[in-house]
N, C-alpha and C positions, 0 to 999 in steps of 0.2 A: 926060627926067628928071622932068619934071613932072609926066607920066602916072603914072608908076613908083611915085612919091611915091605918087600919091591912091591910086594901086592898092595900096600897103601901109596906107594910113589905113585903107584901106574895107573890108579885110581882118580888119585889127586890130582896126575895130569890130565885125566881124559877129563877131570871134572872140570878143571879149568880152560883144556881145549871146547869142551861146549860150551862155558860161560863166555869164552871169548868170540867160537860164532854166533851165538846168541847177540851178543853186541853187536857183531859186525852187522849181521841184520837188520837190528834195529836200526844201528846208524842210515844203514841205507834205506828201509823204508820211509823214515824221520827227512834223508835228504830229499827222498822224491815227494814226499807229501810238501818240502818248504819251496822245490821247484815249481809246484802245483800253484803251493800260492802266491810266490812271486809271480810268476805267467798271470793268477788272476788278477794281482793287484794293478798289473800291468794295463792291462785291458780297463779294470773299473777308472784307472790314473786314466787313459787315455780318451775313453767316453766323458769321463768328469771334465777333461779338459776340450774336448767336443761339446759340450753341454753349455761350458763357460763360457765359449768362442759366440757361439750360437745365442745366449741371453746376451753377452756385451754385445754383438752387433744388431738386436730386437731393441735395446737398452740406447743402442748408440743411435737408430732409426730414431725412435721415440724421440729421443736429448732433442733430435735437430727439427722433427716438427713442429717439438714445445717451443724453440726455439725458432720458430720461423713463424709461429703462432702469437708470440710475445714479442717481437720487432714487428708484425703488422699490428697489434696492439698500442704499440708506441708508438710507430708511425701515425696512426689514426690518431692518438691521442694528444699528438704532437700538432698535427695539421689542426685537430680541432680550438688547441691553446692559439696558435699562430692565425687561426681565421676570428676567434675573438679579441687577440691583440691587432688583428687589425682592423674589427670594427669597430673596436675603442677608439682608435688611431682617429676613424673619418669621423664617428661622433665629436671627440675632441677637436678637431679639425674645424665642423660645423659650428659646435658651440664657439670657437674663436673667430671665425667668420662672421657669425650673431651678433658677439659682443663686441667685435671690433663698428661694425656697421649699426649697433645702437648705439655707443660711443659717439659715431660722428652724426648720427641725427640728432643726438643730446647736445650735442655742440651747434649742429645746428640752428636748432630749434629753442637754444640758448642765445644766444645770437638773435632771435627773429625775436626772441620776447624781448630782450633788451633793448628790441628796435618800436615794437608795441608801444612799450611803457616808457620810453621817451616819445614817442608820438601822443598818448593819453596824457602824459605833463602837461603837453604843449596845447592841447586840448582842452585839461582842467582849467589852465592859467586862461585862457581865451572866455573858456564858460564861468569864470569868475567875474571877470574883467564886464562880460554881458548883464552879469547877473545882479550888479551893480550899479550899470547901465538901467535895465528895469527898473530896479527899486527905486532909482531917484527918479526916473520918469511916473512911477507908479505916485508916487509921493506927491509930485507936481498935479498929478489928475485929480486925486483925493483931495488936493487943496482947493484945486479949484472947481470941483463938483461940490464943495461944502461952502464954498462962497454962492455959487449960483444958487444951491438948494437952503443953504439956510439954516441945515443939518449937520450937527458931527458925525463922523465917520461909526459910532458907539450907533449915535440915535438912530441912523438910519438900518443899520444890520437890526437892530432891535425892530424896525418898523417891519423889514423884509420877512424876517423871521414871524411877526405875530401873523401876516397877510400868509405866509406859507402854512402855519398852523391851524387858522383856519378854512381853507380850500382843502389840506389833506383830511380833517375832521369831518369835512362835508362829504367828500368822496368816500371815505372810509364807512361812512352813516349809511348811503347809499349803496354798496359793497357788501356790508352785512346784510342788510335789507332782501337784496336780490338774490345771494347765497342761503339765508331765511328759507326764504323762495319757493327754491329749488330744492331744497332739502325737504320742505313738508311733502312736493311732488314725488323725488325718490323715496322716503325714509323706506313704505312701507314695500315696494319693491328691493331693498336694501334689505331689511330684516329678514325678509324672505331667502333671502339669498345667502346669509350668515347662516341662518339654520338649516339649509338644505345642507353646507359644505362640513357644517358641525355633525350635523346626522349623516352623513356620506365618512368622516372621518371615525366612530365609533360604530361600536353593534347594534343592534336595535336593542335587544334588551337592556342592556347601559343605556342608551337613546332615552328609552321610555322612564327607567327607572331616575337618571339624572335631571332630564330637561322639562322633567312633568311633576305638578304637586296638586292635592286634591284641597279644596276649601270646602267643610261641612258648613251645613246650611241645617238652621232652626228649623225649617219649614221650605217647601216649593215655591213658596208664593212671595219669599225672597227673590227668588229666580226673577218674577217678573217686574220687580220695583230695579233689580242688576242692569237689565235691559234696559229698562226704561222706554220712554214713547220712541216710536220708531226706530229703535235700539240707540240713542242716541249716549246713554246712560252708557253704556259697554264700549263702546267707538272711542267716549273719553276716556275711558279709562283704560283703555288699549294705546290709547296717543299719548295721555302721560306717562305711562309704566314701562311700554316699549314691550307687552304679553300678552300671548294671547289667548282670549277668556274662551274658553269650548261650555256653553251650556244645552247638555244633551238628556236625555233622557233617566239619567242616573238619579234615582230620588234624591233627595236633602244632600246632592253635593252639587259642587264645576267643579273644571278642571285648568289651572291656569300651566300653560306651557311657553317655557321660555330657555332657551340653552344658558343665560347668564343666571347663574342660581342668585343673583344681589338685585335683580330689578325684580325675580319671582318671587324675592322675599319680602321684597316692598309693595309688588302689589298682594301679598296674602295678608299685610299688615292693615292697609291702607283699606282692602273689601272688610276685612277683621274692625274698622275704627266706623266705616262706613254703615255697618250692617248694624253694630250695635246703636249707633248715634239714631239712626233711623232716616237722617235727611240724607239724601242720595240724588245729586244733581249737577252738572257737568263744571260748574263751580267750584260749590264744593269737593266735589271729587280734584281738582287740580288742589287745591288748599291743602286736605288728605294728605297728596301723594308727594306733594314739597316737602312738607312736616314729616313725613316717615324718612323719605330720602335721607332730609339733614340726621333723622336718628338713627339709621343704619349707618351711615358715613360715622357718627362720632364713637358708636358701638363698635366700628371694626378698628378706629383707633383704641378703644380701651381691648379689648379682644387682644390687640397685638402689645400695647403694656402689658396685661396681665400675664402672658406667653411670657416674654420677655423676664418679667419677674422672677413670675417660678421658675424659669429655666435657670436665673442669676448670671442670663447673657445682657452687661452695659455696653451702654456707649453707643449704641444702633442710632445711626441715619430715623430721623421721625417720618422719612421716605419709607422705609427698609420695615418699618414698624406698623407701616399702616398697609403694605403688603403681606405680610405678614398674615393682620388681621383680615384679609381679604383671602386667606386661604379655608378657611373656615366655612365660605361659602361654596368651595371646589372641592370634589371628591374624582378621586382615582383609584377607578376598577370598583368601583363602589366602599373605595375607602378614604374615609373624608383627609382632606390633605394637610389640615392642621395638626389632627391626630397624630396623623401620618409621620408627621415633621417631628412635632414632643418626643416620640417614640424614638427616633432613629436620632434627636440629640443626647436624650440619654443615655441611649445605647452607646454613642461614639467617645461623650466624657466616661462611662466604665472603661470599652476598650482604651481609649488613651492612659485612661491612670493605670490599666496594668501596664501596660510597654513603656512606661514612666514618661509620658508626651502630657503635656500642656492640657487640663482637661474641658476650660473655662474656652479654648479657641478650638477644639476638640465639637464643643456644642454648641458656640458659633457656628462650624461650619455645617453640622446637623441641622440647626435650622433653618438656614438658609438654604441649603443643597437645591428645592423645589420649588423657590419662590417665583423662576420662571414659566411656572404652570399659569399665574393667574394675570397675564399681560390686561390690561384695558381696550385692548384695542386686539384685529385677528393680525397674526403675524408669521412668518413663515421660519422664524429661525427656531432649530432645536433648543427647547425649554433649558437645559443645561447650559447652551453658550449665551440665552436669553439672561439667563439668572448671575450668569459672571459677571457679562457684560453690566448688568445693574451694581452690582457687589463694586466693583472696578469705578464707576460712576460715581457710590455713592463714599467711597475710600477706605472700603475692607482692605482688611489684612491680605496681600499677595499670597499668603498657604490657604487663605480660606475663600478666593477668588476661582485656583486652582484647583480648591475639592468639590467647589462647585459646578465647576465646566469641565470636571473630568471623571466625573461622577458613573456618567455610561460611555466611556472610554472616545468621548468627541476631541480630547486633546490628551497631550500628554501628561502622566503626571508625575511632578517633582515636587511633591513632599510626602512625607508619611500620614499626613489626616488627609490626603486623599484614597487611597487604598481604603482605610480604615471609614469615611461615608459612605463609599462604595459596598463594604461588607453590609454595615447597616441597615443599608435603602434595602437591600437586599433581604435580610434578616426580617427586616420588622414587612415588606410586604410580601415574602412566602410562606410566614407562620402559619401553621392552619385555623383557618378563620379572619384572618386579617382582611381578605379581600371576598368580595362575594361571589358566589358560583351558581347557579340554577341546579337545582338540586338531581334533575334526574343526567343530567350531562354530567355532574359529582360523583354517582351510582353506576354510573357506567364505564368512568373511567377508572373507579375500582375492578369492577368487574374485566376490565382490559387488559389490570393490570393481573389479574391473576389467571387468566388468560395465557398470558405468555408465559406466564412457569409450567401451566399441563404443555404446555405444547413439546415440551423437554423430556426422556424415557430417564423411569426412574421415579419420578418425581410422583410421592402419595397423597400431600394436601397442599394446597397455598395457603394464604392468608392475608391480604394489606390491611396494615393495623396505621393506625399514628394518623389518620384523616388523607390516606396515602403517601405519606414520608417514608413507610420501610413495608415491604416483602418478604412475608417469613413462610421461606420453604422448606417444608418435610420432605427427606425421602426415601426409599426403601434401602435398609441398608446391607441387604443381598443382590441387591444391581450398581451399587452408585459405592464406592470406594472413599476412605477421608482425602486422597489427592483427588481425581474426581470431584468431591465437592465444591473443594477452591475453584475448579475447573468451571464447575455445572454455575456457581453464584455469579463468577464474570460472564460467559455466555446469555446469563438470563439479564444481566446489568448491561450489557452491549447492544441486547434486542432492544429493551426499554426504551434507550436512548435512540435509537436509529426510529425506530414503530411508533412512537407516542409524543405528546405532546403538553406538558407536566409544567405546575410552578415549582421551582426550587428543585431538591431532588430528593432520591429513592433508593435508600439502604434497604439493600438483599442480602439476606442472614439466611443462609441453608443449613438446616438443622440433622445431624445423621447420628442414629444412637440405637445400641443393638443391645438388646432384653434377654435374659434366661428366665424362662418362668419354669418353676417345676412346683408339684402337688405333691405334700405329704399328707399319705392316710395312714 
């Protein structure tokens, strides 16, 4: 037992002698691995704080360039306040120098009128004092020219006046006379001369179709009774009409040619009264042509009543009415201008009564817009500022002076029924059909226009439909994309307008549309 005993003592202390170098051990590995890493921390502390040193002084460079970057910023911007405060300073400076120095010229020149206008006192009182002076000298001669002559002062202004009335009568008489004259010597060198510059102004085909009208004839052998002996018959009737008769070859017609379609229309009346009566002779022919005159003249005033009427435009100048009815014998572009006029007034009372505007001065200015086309006389001023200036004349409305003379943009316009004549005139003369065309230059300028859509890839048919108003293009739509389309319809719309030469305009519609066909059997 005893044994046993020390044999567990001796046991238990060896166990606890290795437990305890066991620890010592550890302890000391544990110390050297914490010397390890204090040594390391040592070193990363010391780079760390090497690393710091080294960014504050990169940090502290930086600081002081931004800083020497931003005080020559202010300086600058400092110099640049201080160089406009002081050119404020000499402007200021100048402006009080200015106004000091008009100041003392105002004072001046205050001063000098005040010197004026007591010298012109002194002046009026003098030119009174004279003028009183006269009158009773005047008074004194008048007395005594009525004692020597015998006459009052009445009767003899009455006698001076009837002796001055007629010497200017007599000279006046004489004056007509020799102007007469000289007028039958120019006329027909004159006439001549209006219708070269009228035929120089338009096409020829407009030319012929406007300034020429044809007079059927029963028979040829009218022709030679027209003529008359020596052609004396036709000479008068060229003299009073102011046309001229072309008889050529053309069976059972002439041809009377005159740019003023109111004198052609009076000689077609006048050979029209001549041919049926049967007496034809240079007499009678002036007789005729008086008689038609007066009845065209009172035809163009009911013409411009009846206009008027049915338009239910009152109050027109009987000037403004009888112009009017002289449009009716004017055509433009082969569209007669009275038409023309009806057209584009009722068009402008619609558009006014939609935009809720006035529709009764809406179609006032509609028909007036064009009444400067049909002057009396050649003139040179655009028709537009021709037809205000009459409007204005004759005391139109100031909005419908303005839609007239601003109609093709010759002035500016400030009111709303100008724009809105503007559309109109527009409107009623690009309608297709409105104006006339020669038909194969019509055929060709379709053909031009569809022209310019092959000329684009892609593109399978054209078509101009609507008398040339729209472009309706097909095209394949394994080449040509729906962006593309929009693309391809501006391109062909861009050509049109740059290449050609169109009334009004030309809607391009490209049409792209993709098919599945399948066959069941």
């Amino acid at each position: 037992m005893e044994v046993n005993t020390n044999m567990i003592i001796f046991i238990t202390i060896a166990i606890l002698i290795g437990v305890g170098l066991g620890i010592f051990i550890q302890r000391r590995k544990n110390t050297k691995k914490l010397d390890d890493a204090n040594v390391e921390a040592k070193e990363i502390i010391n780079e760390s704080r090497r690393e710091a040193e080294r960014i504050k002084s990169e940090k502290m460079l930086q600081a002081k360039e931004r800083f020497i970057e931003l005080k020559s910023d202010h300086e600058k911007v400092i110099f640049q306040r201080e160089k406009k405060i002081s050119d404020l300073e000499s402007r200021l400076r100048d402006k009080e120098n200015k106004l000091n120095n008009d100041l003392n010229r105002n004072k001046n020149l205050s001063h000098s009128l005040e010197q004026k206008n007591e010298s012109l006192q002194k002046r009026l009182e003098k030119l009174d004092v004279k003028q009183r002076e006269l009158e009773a000298s005047h008074k004194i001669q008048v007395e005594k020219l009525e004692t020597i002559s015998g006459l009052s002062a009445d009767e003899a202004k009455k006698e001076l006046i009837s002796s001055l009335e007629k010497k200017a009568e007599s000279e006046a008489m004489a004056f007509a006379q020799q102007s007469l004259e000289e007028a039958k010597l120019t006329v027909e060198q004159e006439a001549k001369k209006i219708i070269i510059n009228t035929i120089q102004r338009i096409g020829t085909e407009e030319s012929i179709e406007n300034c020429v009208s044809v007079f059927n004839l029963d028979s040829d052998d009218v022709k030679g009774r027209i003529i008359g002996r020596e052609g004396r018959n036709i000479r008068a009737i060229e003299a009073a009409t102011g046309v001229e008769i072309i008889v050529d070859d053309t069976p059972e017609a002439i041809i009377l040619s005159c740019f003023d379609p109111v004198r052609r229309e009076v000689a077609r009346l006048s050979l029209h009264r001549l041919v049926t009566d049967g007496r034809i002779h240079p007499a009678r022919i002036e007789e005729v042509v008086n008689k038609t005159t007066k009845q065209i003249q009172n035809e163009i005033v009911e013409v411009g009543k009846r206009t008027v009427i049915d338009l239910g435009v009152h109050g027109l100048n009987p000037e403004l009415i009888k112009i009017i009815g002289r449009m009716k014998y004017r055509s433009s572009y082969g569209q007669n201008l009275l038409q023309h006029s009806r057209e584009v007034a009722k068009l402008c009372g619609v558009m006014a009564s939609e935009l809720g505007l006035n529709p009764k001065l809406a179609k006032r200015a509609g028909l007036l817009h064009d009444i400067g086309k049909v002057p009396e006389e050649e003139t040179e001023t655009p028709h537009a500022i021709l037809g205000m200036e009459w409007a204005e004349k004759y005391g139109e409305n100031k909005e419908v002076c303005n839609a007239i003379g601003a109609h093709h943009d010759e002035i500016e316009m400030t009111s709303l029924f100008s724009p809105i004549v503007q559309v109109c005139d527009a409107i009623s003369g690009a309608r297709p059909g409105a104006r006339r065309q020669v038909l194969d230059s019509y055929v060709q300028r379709l053909k031009d226009l569809e022209n310019i859509a092959y000329d684009f890839n892609g593109v399978n048919k054209a078509y101009a439909i609507q008398a040339g108003r729209e472009l309706r293009v097909i095209v394949e739509s394994e080449k040509v994309t729906d962006d593309q389309s929009a693309e391809l319809s501006f391109q062909i719309s861009q050509k049109i307008q740059t290449d050609m030469t169109y009334p009004g305009q030309v809607k391009v519609t490209v049409i792209r549309e993709t098919r599945a066909v399948n066959v069941a059997k």
